[in-house]
Backbone as JSON, one array per atom type, in Angstrom:
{
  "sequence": "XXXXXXXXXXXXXXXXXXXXXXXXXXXXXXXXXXXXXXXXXXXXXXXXXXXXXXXXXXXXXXXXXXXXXXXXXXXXXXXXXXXXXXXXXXXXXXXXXXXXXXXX",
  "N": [[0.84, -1.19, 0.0], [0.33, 2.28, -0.78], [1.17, 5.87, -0.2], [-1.42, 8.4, -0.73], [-2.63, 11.63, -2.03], [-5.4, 13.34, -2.76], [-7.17, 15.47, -3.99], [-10.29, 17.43, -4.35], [-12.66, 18.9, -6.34], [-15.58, 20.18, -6.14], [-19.45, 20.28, -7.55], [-20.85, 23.62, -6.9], [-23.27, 24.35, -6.63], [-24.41, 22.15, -4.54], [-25.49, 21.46, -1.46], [-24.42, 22.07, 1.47], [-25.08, 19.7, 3.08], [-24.76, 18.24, 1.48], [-22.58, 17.84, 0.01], [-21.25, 17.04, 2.66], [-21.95, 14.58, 2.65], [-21.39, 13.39, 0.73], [-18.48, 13.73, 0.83], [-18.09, 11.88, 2.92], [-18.81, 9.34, 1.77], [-17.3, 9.31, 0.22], [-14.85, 8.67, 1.69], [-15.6, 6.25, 3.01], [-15.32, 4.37, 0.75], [-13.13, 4.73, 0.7], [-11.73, 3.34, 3.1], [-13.57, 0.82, 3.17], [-11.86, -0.26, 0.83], [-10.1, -1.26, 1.94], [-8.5, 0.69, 2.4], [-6.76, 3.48, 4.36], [-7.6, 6.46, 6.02], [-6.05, 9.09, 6.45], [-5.5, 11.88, 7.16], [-7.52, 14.71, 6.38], [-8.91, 17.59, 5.09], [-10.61, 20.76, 4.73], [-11.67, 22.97, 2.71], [-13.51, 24.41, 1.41], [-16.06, 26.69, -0.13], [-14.42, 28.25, -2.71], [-13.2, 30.67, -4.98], [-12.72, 29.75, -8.58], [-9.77, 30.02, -10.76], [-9.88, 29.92, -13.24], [-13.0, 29.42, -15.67], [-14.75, 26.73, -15.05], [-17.09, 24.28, -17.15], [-18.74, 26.33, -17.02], [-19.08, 27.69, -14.73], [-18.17, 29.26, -12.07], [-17.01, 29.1, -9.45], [-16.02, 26.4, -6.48], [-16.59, 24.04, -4.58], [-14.26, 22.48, -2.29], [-12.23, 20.14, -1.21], [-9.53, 18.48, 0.6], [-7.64, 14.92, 0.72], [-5.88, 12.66, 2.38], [-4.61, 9.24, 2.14], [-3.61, 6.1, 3.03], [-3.49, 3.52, 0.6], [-4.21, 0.59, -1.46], [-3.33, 0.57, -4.78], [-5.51, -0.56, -7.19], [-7.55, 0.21, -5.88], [-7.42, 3.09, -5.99], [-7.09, 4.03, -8.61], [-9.98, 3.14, -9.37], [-11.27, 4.97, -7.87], [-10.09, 7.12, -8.98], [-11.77, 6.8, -11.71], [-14.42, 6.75, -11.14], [-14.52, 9.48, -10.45], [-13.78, 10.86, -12.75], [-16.75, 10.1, -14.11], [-18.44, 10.84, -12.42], [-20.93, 13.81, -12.17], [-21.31, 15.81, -10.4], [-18.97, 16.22, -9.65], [-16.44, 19.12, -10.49], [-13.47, 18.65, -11.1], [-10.5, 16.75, -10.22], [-8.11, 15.36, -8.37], [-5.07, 12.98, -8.37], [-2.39, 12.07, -6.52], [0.28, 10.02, -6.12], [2.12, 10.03, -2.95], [4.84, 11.06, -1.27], [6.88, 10.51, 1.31], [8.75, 12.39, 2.71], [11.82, 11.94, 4.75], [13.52, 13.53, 7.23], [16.79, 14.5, 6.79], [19.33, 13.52, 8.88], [20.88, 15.22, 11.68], [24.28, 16.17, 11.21], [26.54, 16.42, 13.85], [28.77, 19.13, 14.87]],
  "CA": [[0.0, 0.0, 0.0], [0.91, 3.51, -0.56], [0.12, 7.07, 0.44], [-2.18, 9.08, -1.87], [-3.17, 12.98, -1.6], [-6.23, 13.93, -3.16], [-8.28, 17.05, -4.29], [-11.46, 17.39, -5.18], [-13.36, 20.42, -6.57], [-17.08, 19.74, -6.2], [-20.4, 21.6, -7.79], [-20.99, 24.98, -5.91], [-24.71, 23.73, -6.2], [-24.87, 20.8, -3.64], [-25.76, 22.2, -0.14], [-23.31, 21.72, 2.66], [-24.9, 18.37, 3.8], [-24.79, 17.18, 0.47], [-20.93, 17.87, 0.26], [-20.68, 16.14, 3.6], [-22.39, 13.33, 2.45], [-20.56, 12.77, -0.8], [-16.92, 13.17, 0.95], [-18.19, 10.75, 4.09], [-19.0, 8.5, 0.67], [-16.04, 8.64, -1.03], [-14.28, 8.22, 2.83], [-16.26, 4.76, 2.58], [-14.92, 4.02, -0.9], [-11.46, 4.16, 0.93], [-11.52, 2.12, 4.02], [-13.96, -0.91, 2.7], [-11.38, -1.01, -0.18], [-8.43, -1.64, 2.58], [-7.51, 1.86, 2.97], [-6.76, 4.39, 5.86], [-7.69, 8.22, 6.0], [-5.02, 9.76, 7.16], [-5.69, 13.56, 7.09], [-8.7, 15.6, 5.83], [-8.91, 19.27, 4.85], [-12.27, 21.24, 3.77], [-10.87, 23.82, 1.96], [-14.22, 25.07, 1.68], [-15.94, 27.02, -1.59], [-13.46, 29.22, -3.3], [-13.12, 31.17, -6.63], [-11.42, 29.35, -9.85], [-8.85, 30.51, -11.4], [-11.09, 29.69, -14.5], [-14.52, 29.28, -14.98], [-15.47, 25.21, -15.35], [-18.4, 24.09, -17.2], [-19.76, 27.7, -17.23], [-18.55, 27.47, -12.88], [-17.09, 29.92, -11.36], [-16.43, 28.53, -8.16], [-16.28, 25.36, -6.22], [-16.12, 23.17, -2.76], [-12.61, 21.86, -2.18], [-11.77, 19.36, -0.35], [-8.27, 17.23, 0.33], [-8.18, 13.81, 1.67], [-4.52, 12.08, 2.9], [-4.9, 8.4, 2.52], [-2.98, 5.02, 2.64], [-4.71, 2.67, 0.34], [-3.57, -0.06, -2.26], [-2.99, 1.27, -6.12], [-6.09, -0.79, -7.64], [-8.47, 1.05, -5.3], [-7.08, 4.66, -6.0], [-7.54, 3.26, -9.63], [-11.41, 2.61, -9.37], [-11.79, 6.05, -7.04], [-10.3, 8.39, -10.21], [-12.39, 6.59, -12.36], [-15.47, 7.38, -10.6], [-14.09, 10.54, -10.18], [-14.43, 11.44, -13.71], [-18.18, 10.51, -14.48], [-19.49, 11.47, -11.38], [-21.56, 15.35, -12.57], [-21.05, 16.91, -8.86], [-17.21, 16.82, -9.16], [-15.75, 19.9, -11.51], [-11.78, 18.38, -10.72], [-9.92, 15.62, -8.98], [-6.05, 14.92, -9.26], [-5.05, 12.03, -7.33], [-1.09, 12.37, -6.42], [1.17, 9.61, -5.08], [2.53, 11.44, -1.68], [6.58, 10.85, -1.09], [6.94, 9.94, 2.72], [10.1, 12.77, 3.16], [12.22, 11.72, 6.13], [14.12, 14.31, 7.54], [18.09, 14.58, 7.33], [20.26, 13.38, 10.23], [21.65, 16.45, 11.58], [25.57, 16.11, 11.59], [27.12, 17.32, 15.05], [29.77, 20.24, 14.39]],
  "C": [[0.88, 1.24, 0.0], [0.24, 4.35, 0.01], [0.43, 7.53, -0.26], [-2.62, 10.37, -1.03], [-4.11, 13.14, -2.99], [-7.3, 15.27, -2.91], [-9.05, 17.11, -5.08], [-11.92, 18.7, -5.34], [-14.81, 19.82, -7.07], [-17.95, 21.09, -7.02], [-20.57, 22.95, -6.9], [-22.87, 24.89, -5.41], [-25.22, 22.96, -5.41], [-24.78, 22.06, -2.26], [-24.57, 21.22, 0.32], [-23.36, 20.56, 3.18], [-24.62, 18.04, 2.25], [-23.16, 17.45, -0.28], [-20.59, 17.15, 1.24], [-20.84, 15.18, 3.26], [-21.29, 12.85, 1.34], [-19.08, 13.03, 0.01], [-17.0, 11.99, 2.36], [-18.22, 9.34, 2.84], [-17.61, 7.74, 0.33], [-14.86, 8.26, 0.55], [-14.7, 6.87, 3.23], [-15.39, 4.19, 2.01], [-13.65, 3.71, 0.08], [-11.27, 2.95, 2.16], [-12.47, 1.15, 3.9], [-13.34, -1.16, 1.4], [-10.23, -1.4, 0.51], [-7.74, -0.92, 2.68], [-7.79, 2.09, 4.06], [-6.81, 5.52, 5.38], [-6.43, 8.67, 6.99], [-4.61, 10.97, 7.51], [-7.07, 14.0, 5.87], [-9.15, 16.75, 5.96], [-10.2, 19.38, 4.12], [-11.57, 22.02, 3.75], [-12.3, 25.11, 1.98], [-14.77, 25.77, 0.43], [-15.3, 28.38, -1.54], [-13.72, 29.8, -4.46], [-12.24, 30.41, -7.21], [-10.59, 30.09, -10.64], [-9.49, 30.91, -12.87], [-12.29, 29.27, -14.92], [-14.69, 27.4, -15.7], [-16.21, 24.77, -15.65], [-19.2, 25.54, -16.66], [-19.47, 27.92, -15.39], [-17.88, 28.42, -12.61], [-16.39, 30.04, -10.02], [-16.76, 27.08, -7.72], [-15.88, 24.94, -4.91], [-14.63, 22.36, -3.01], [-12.25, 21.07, -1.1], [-10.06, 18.17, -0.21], [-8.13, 16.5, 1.27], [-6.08, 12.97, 1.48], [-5.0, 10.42, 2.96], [-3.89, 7.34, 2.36], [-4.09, 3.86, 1.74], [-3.65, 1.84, -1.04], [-4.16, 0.7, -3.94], [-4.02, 0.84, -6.68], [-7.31, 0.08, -7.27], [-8.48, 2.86, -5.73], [-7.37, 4.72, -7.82], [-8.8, 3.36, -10.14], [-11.36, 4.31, -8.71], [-11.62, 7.01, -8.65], [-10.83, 7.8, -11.26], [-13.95, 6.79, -11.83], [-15.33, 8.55, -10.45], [-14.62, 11.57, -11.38], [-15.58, 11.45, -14.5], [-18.69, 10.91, -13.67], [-20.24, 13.29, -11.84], [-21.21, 16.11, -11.39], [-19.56, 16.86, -9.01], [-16.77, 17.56, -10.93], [-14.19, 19.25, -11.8], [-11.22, 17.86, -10.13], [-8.71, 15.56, -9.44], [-6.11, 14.14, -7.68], [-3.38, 12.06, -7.27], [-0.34, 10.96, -5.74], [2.31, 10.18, -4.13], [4.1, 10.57, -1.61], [6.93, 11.07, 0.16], [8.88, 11.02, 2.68], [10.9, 12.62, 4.56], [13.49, 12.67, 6.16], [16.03, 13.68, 7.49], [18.91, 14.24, 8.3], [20.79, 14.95, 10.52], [23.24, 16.36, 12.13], [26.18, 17.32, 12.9], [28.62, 18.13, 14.42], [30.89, 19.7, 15.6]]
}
């Protein structure tokens, strides 16, 4: 298993539960496929840079997870027919471990 960072950019049209609902969903999707959540940011709705499907803003959310590569797989493929999501990028995250610090 690795660790994945994802970002979503949802409709600006879904009410607030119905943003909760759909990222408690897709927080499903990850741990009954054998993942772990591991951090979760609401970002909250913002302005785009550019307007999306006629959009000029959207809900943002980013989700930190450990989960195996077939699953993350199946998620950005749902990702892109789903109509409520404007934008998803799914990232494999790079576990940086700090430097030793050499004594002087």
């Amino acid at each position: 298993m690795h660790i994945y960072e994802t970002v979503v950019v949802v409709q600006p049209k879904l009410s607030d539960t119905e943003v909760v609902d759909f990222i408690d969903k897709t927080k499903k999707v990850i741990t009954k496929g054998g993942g772990e959540i591991l951090s979760e940011d609401r970002w909250g709705r913002r302005k785009l840079a550019y307007p999306i499907k006629h959009v000029r803003e959207g809900f943002y959310f980013y989700l930190k997870f450990q989960a195996p590569g077939a699953l993350v797989q199946k998620m950005s493929a749902q990702f892109r027919i789903a109509d409520d999501i404007l934008r998803s990028m799914t990232v494999h995250a790079i576990e940086m471990k700090a430097a030793p610090v050499k004594p002087k």
